[in-house]
C-alpha positions in Angstrom: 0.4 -16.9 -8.9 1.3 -20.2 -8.9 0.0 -22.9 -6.3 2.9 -25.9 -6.0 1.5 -28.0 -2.6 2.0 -25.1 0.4 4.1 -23.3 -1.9 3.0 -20.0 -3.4 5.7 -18.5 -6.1 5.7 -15.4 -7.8 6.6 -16.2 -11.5 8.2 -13.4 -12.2 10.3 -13.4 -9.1 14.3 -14.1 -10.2 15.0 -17.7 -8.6 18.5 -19.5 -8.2 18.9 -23.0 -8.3 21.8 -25.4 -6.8 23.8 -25.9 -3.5 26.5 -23.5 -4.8 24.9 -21.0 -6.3 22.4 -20.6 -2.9 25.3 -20.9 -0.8 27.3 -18.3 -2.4 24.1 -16.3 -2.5 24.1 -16.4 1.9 28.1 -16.5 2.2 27.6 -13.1 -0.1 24.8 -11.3 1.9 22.8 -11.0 -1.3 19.1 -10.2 -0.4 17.0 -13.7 -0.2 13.3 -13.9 0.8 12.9 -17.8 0.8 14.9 -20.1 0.1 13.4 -24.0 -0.7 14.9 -27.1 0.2 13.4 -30.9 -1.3 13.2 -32.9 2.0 16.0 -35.6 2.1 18.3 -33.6 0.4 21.9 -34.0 2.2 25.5 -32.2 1.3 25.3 -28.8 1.8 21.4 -28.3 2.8 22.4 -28.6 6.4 25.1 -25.8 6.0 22.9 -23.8 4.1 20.0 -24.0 6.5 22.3 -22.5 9.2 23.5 -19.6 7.4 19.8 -18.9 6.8 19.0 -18.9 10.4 21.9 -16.5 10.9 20.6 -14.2 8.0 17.1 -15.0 9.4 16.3 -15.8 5.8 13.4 -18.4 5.7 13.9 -21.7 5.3 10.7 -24.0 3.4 11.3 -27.8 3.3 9.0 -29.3 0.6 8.6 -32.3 -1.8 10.9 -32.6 -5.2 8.5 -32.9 -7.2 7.8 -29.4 -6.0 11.4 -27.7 -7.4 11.4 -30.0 -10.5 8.3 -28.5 -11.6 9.1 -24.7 -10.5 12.0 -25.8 -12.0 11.2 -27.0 -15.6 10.0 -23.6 -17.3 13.1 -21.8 -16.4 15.0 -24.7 -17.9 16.3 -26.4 -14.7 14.6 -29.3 -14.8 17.8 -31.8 -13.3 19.8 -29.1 -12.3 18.3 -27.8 -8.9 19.9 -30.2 -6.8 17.0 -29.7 -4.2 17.4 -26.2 -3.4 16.4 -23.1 -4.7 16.0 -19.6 -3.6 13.8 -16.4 -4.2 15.6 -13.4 -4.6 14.7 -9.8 -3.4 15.2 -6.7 -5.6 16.9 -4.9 -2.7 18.2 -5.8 1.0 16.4 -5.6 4.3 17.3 -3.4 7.2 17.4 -5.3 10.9 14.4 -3.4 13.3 17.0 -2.0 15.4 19.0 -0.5 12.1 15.8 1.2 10.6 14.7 2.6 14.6 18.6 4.4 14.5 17.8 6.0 11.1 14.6 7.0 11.8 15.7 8.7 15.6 18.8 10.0 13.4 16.3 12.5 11.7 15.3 15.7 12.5 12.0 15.5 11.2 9.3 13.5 13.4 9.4 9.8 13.1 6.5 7.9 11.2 6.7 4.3 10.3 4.5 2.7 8.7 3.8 -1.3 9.5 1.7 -3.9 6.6 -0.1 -6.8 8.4 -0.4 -9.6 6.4 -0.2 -8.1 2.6 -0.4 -10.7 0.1 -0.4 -9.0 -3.3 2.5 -7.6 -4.2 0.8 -4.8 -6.6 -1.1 -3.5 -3.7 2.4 -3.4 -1.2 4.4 -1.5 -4.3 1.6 1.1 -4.6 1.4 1.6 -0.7 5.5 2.4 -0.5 4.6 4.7 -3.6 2.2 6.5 -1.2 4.4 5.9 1.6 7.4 7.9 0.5 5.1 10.8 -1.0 3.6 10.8 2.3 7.2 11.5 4.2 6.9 7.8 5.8 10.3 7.1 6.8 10.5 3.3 7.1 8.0 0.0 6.5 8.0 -2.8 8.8 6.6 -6.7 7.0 6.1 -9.9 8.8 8.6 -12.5 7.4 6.0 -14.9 7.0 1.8 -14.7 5.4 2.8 -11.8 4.0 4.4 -11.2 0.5 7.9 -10.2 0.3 9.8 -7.7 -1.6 9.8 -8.6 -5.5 9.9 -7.5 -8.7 6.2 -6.9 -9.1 6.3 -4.9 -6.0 9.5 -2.8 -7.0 7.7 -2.2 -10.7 4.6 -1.1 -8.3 6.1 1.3 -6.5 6.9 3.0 -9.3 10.9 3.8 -7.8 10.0 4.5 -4.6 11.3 1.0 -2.9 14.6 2.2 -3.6 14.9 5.0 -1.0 12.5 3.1 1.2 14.1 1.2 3.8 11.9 -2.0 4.6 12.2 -4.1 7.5 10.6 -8.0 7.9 10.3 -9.3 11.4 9.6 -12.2 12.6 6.7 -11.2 15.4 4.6 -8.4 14.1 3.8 -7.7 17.8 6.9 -7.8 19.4 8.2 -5.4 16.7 5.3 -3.1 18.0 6.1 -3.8 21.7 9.2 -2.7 21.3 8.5 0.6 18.7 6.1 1.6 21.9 9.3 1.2 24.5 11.2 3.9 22.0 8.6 6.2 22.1 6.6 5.7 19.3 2.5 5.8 19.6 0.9 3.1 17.7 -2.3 4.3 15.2 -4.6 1.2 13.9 -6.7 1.7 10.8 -9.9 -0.7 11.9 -13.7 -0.5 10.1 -15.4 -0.2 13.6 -13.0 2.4 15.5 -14.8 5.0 17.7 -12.6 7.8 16.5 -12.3 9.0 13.0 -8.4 9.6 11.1 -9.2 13.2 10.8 -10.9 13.4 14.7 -7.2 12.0 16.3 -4.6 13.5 17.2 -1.6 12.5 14.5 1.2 14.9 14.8 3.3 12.7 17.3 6.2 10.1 16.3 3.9 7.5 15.4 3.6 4.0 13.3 0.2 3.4 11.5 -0.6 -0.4 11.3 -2.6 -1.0 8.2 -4.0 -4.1 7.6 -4.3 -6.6 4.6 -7.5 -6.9 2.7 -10.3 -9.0 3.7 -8.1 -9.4 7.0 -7.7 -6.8 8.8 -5.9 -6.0 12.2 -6.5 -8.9 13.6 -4.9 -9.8 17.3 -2.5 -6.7 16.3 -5.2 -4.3 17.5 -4.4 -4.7 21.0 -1.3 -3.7 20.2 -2.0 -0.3 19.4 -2.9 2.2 21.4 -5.4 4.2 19.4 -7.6 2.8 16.7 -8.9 5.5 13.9 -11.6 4.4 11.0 -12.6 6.1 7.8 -16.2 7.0 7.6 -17.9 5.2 4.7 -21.3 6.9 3.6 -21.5 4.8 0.0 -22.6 1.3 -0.3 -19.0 -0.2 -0.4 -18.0 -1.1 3.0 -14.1 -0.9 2.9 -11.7 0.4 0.7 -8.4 -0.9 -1.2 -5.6 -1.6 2.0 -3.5 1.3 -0.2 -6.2 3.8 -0.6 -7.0 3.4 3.0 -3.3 3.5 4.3 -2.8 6.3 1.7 -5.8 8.0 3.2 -4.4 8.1 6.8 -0.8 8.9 5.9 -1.9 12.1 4.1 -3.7 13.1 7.3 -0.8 12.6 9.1 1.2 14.7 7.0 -1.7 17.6 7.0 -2.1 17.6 10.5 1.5 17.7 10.6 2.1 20.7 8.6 -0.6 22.9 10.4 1.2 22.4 13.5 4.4 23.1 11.9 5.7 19.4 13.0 6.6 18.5 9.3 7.2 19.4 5.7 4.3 21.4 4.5 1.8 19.8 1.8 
């Protein structure tokens, strides 16, 4: 990870530098997490900033001394022209797109939602789980969270490809509006009353799980039952994919002994 002002960049992430080559990215509906613009920079940034709004890509205005030196180990050291972008290894589905294919099933819905995830290793492993589990969709923040890479695609280990993912702009809007389409809303939190195993999880439901060392956060009133894992070692937490993993798997037992899903 490399830390460039407010700017945190992925090396291994494929980048593309210049107006045109940006533009044509947007005009082309390639998949773009980021794209970074040097402030002052005229021409096309203003066109290229409105596409992004329309694509809901976001849009990072930061010094130039910022893109020359992202810039100068992949040999672009003149040639960025002040913008750049980060490029995802697969395209994001709209909220609305994902809640069709999900109620398009037969099987009962689960979605799973990351709060805040910042290494990429740990989000590939969690859609690894995810799809074993039978999760049928992941919902991200669009920003403080990291976006879909190369390092997660590697971590997941394939299972990103058949994984629709989603990235919102308001985490708890997204959940608002799960809970209007009938979906109940499962917390993973250290001091819940009510153990994973002790709830009920065989309903169409999305599990929020948080990021490490952050938690829920303002998302738990959002949802409307919080479960914890018992602990009876001296760590105190686990690894935000074990624990998510954890929880899903429940899901997926509990579902199967009520006949409510594919069996384990």
């Amino acid at each position: 990870m490399l830390r460039l002002n407010t700017v945190e960049v992925l090396i291994m992430d494929e980048i593309i530098w210049g107006r045109n080559a940006v533009w044509e990215a947007l005009r082309a509906g390639s998949p773009v997490n980021k794209i970074l613009i040097a402030r002052g920079t005229h021409g096309k940034a203003a066109e290229i900033m409105g596409r992004a709004r329309e694509a809901r890509v976001p849009v990072q205005l930061v010094d130039r001394e910022v893109l020359d030196r992202l810039a100068a180990p992949e040999g672009h050291p003149a040639g960025h022209q002040g913008i750049a972008a980060y490029l995802s290894p697969k395209a994001y589905v709209m909220l609305d797109e994902l809640l069709e294919q999900v109620q398009g099933r037969q099987e009962c819905p689960l979605l799973l939602v990351l709060a805040g995830w910042e290494d990429p290793r740990n989000f590939g492993a969690m859609v690894r789980s995810a799809d074993a589990a039978g999760v049928q969709g992941v919902v991200i923040p669009e920003r403080r969270a990291a976006p879909l890479t190369g390092v997660v695609a590697k971590s997941s280990a394939g299972a990103l490809e058949n994984m629709p993912i989603s990235r919102v702009v308001n985490l708890s809007r997204a959940l608002d509006k799960l809970k209007k389409s009938g979906f109940w809303v499962v917390g993973a939190a250290v001091e819940a009353a009510e153990t994973y195993y002790e709830a009920d999880l065989t309903g169409p439901l999305v599990v929020v799980i948080g990021g490490e060392g952050k938690g829920l956060g303002h998302l738990e009133q959002n949802c409307d039952l919080l479960v914890r894992i018992p602990m009876t070692g001296h760590t105190g937490s686990l690894n935000a994919a074990v624990a998510g993993s954890i929880v899903l798997f429940e899901i997926r037992r509990q579902r199967a002994m009520k006949g409510s899903g594919d069996g384990v």
